[in-house]
C-alpha positions in Angstrom: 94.1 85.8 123.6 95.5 88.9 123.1 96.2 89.5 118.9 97.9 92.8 119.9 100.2 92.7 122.8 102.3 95.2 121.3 100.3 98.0 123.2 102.2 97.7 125.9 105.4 100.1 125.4 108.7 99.6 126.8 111.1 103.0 127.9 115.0 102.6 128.3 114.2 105.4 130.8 111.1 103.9 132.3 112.4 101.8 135.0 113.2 97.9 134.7 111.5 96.1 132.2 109.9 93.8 134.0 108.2 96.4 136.1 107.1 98.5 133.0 105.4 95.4 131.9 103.7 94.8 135.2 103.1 98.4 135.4 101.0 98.0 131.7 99.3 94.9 132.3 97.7 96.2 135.6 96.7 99.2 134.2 94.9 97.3 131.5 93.0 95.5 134.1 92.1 98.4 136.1 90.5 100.1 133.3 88.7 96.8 131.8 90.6 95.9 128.8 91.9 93.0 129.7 88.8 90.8 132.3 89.3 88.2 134.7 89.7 84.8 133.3 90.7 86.3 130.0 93.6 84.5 128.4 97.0 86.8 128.3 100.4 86.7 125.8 102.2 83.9 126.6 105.4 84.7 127.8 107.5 84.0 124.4 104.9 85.8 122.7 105.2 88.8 124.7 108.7 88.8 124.8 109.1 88.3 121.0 106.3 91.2 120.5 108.7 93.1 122.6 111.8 92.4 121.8 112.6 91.6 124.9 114.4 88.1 126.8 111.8 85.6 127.9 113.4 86.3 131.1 112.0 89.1 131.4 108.7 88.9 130.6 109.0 85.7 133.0 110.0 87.9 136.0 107.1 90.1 135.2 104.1 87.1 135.2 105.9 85.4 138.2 105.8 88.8 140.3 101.9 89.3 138.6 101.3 85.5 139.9 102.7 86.0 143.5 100.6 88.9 143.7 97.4 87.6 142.6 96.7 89.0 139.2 97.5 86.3 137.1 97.4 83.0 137.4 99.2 80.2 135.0 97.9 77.1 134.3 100.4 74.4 132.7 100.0 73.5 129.0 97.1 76.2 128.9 98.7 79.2 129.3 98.1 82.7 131.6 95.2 84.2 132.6 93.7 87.4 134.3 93.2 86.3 137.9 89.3 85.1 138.2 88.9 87.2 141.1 91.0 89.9 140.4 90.2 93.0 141.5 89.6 96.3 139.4 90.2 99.8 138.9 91.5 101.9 141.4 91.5 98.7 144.0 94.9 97.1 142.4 97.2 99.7 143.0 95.7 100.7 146.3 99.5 98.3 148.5 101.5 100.1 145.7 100.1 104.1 146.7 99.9 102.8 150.2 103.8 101.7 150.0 105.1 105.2 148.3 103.3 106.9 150.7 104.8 105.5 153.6 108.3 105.6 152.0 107.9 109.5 151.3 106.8 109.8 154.9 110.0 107.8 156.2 112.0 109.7 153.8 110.4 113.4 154.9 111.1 112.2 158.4 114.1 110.9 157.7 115.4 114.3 156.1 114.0 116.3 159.4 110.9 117.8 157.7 107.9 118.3 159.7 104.2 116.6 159.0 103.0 119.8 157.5 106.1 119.8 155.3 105.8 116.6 153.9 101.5 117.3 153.2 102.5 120.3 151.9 104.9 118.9 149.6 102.2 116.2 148.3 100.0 118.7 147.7 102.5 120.5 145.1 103.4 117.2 143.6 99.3 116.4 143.2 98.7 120.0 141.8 101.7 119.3 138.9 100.1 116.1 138.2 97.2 117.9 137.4 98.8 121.3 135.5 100.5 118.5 133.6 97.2 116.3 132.8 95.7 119.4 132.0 98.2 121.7 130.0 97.6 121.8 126.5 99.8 120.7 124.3 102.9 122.9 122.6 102.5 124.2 119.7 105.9 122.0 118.3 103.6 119.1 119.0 100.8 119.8 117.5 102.8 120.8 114.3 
């Protein structure tokens, strides 16, 4: 099991909670730090780690669970999903979801196909000046 859960960070500004943690856990099994069949936090462990409710946490492995990614097992605890797909592969419903709201939306709003490309392609090219940018010199200090 995981000794250091406490990787996983939580934002006030970040969203819900529960989807931060979801968010985190997925991302740790799309870049192979946490492998399929590998044993997770159990849920008052992660929540005490966090200082968060159990509640909480338990709304995140339930959502993980209906999805596939986890699976629980009663009296033994949570575990990566044994056939649990990695990488880019496990976000591929979210991307395919916010793209298809951004298209209703652009639509929506009037804006033409061209628009809406051309307004992904700014919002991919900040992504990038942002990933990219070195740091300021405050942060560095």
């Amino acid at each position: 099991m995981h000794a250091t859960p406490s990787k996983i960070v939580l934002s006030q500004t970040g969203g819900p909670l529960y989807q931060q943690i979801v968010n985190q856990i997925k991302q740790k099994i799309a870049v192979g730090e946490w492998v399929a069949g590998e044993e997770i936090p159990s849920i008052r462990q992660l929540a005490a780690d966090l200082r968060v409710s159990v509640i909480t946490v338990k709304r995140a492995y339930l959502e993980m669970e209906h999805a596939g990614i986890i699976v629980t097992q009663h009296g033994r605890g949570s575990f990566v999903a044994a056939d649990i797909v990695r990488g880019p592969e496990i976000f591929e419903q979210e991307i395919v979801g916010h793209l298809e709201e951004a298209a209703r939306l652009g639509t929506t709003m009037g804006m033409s196909e061209r628009e809406i490309v051309s307004r992904l392609r700014k919002a991919l090219e900040e992504t990038e000046d942002a990933r990219f940018s070195p740091k300021s010199t405050k942060e560095s200090q």
